[in-house]
Structures are given as structure tokens and as C-alpha cells.
C-alpha positions as CSV (number, residue, x, y, z in Angstrom):
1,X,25.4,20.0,-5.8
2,X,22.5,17.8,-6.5
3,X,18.9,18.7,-5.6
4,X,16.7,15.8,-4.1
5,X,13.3,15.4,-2.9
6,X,10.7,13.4,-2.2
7,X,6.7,13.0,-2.8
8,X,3.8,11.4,-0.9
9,X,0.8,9.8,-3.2
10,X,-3.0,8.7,-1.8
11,X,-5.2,7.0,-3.6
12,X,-8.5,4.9,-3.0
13,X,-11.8,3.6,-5.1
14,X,-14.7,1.9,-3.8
15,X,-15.5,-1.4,-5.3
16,X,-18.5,-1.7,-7.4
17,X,-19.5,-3.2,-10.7
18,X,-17.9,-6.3,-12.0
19,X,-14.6,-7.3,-11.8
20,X,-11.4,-8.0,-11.8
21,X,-9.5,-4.9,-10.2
22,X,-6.4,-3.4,-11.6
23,X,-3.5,-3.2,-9.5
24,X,0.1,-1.8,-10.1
25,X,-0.7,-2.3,-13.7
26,X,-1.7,-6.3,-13.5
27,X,-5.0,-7.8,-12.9
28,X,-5.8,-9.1,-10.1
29,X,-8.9,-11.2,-9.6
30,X,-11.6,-10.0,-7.5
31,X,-15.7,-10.7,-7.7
32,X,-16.0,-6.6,-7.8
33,X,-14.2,-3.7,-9.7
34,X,-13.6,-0.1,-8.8
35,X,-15.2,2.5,-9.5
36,X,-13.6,5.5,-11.2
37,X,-12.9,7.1,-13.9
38,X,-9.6,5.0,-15.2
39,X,-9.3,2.1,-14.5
40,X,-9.0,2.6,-11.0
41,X,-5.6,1.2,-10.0
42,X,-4.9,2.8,-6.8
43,X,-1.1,1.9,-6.4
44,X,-0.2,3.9,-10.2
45,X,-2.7,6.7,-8.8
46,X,-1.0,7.4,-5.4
47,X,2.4,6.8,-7.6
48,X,1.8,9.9,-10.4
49,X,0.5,12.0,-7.3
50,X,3.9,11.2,-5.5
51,X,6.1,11.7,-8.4
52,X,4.1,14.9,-9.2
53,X,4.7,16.1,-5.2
54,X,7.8,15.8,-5.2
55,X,8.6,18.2,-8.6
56,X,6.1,20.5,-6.8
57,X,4.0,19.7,-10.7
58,X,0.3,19.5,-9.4
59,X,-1.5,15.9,-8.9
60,X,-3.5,13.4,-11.1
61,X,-6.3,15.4,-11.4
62,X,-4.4,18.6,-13.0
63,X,-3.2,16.6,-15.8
64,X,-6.1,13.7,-16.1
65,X,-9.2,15.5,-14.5
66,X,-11.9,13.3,-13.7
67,X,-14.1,15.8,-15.1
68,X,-12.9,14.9,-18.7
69,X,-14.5,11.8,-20.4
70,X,-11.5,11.2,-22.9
71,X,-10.2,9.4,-19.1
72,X,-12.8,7.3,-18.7
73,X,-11.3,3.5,-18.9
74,X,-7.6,4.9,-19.4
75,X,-4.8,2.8,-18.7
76,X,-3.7,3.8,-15.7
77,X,0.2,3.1,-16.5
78,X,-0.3,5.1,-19.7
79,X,-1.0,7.9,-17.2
80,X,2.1,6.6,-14.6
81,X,4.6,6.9,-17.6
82,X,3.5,10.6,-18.6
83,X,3.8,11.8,-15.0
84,X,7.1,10.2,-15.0
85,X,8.0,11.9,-18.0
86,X,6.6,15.1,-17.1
87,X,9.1,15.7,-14.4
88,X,11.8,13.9,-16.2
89,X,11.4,16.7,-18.8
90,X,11.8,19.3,-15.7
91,X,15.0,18.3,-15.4
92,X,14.2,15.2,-12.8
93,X,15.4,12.1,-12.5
94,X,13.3,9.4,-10.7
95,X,15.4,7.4,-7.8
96,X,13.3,5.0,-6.5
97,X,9.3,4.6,-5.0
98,X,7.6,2.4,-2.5
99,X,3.5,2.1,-2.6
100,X,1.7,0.0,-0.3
101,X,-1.7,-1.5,-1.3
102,X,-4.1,-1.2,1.9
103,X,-6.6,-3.8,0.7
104,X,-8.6,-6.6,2.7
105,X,-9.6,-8.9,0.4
106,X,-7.2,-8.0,-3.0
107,X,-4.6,-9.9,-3.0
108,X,-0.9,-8.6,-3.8
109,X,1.5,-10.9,-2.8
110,X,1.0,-13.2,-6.1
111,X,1.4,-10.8,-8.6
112,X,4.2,-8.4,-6.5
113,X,7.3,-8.9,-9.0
114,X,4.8,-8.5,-11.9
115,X,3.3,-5.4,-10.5
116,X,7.3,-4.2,-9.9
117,X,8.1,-5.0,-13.6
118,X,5.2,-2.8,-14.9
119,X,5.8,0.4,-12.6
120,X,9.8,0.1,-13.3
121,X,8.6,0.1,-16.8
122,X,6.6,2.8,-16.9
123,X,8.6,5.3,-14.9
124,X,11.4,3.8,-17.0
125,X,13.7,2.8,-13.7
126,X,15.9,-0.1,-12.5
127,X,13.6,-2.7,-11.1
128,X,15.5,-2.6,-8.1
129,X,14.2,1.4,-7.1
130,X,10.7,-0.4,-7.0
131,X,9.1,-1.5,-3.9
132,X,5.7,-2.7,-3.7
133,X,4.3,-4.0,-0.9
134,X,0.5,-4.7,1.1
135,X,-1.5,-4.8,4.4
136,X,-4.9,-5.4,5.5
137,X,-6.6,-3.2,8.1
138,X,-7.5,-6.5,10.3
139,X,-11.6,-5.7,9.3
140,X,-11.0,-1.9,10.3
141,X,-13.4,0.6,8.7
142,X,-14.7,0.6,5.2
143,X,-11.6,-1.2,3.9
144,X,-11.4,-4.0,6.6
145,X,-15.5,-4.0,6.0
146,X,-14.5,-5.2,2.0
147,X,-15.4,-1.6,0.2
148,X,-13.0,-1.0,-1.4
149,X,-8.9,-0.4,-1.4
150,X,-6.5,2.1,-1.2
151,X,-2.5,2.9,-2.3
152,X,0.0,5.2,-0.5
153,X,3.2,5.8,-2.1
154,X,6.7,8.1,-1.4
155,X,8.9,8.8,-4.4
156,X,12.5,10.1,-4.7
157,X,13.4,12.2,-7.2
158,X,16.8,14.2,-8.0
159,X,18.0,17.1,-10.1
């Protein structure tokens, strides 16, 4: 019998500093960056946290601590693919994942299938087991107010 289960991811950054702003591994232009220690993208953050969950492995931060300048600037879907591989070499298999950017202003819908190409690369899945999708707080609190974005993401895994 197989063994399945399933992660949640959060991620958000303030904007600040110039931009563009990285999203689901593409770049997406935007006036203002993020700030963070990586390059910010929310949608691969909340994605390693939710494939971490769900192996019951820790989050971003035990394995890329902010705390640790050799981050600083890191390609974000450098760190996506090691999470993915980290539970991979648990004996996981990835099945599929959904993130959703919550972002006023940042744009998704033009670079979707690019941003799906680059996650299905990196966690090294069909392109098919990736969803990406986005919404707007209609000017709600400090997203809606243009400060910045945030991702939330569920992945399925199986052993």
C-alpha cells in the first residue's frame, strides 16, 4: 500500500529596492523588487515549504537559513530543486502542486506556462502536476495597498 500526503507552503516579501520581481522562477516586470534574502520568489518559497511539510522534513529556513549570507541573491529554483530532491531521496515521489500568487499589482497571467515550465523543471515533474495560478485582494491590506506579494501552495507527495 502506498503512502500519500500532502503539504501547505506560505510565503511573502515586501517590495523595496529596484526591480523586476522574480516569480515562479521568471521575471516579471515590476518598478520595485523584494526584499529578502534570495531572490525573493514567493511562489518557489511557499513551494519548498509545502514539499518539505508534507515529508514532515523541516521548512526553507532549516535548510537555507536566512541567517547565512552564502543565501543572499540565491536562485530561488536552485533551492526548489534541492527540496525536491531532498524528499525524493526519503523515498518520495512528488505528484503534483498548486501555488497561487496573491499579488496586486504583479502580474501572472503572461508569464503562467513559463512559470509552469520552470517549477515542473525543477521538482523534475510532468508539466501537467503543475498548477499555477493568481488573485488580487481587490486593495485589501498591505497587499491590495501595493507592499508587496505573497505565494501559498499544497503539494502531493507519495511513497
Amino acid at each position: 500500500m502506498s503512502e500519500s500526503r500532502t503539504g501547505i507552503g506560505y510565503d511573502a516579501h515586501r517590495f523595496g529596492g529596484d526591480g523586476p520581481v522574480t516569480v515562479g522562477g521568471v521575471t516579471v516586470d515590476h518598478p520595485v523588487g523584494v526584499m529578502g534574502t534570495s531572490d525573493g520568489d514567493v511562489a518557489a518559497h511557499a513551494l519548498c515549504d509545502a514539499i518539505l511539510g508534507a515529508a514532515a522534513m523541516g521548512d526553507l529556513g532549516t535548510y537555507f537559513p536566512s541567517s547565512d549570507p552564502q543565501w543572499e541573491g540565491a536562485d530561488s529554483m536552485d533551492l526548489l530543486a534541492t527540496c525536491a530532491e531532498t524528499v525524493r531521496s526519503a523515498g518520495f515521489t512528488i505528484v503534483n502542486c498548486d501555488v497561487t500568487v496573491i499579488a496586486q499589482e504583479v502580474r501572472v497571467a503572461p508569464q503562467r506556462e513559463e512559470m509552469r515550465r520552470r517549477i515542473a523543471a525543477s521538482i523534475d515533474v510532468d508539466l501537467d502536476r503543475v498548477s499555477v495560478k493568481a488573485t488580487t485582494t481587490d486593495g485589501l491590506g498591505w497587499i491590495g495597498m501595493g507592499e508587496g506579494l505573497a505565494a501559498q501552495a499544497i503539494v502531493a507527495i507519495a511513497r
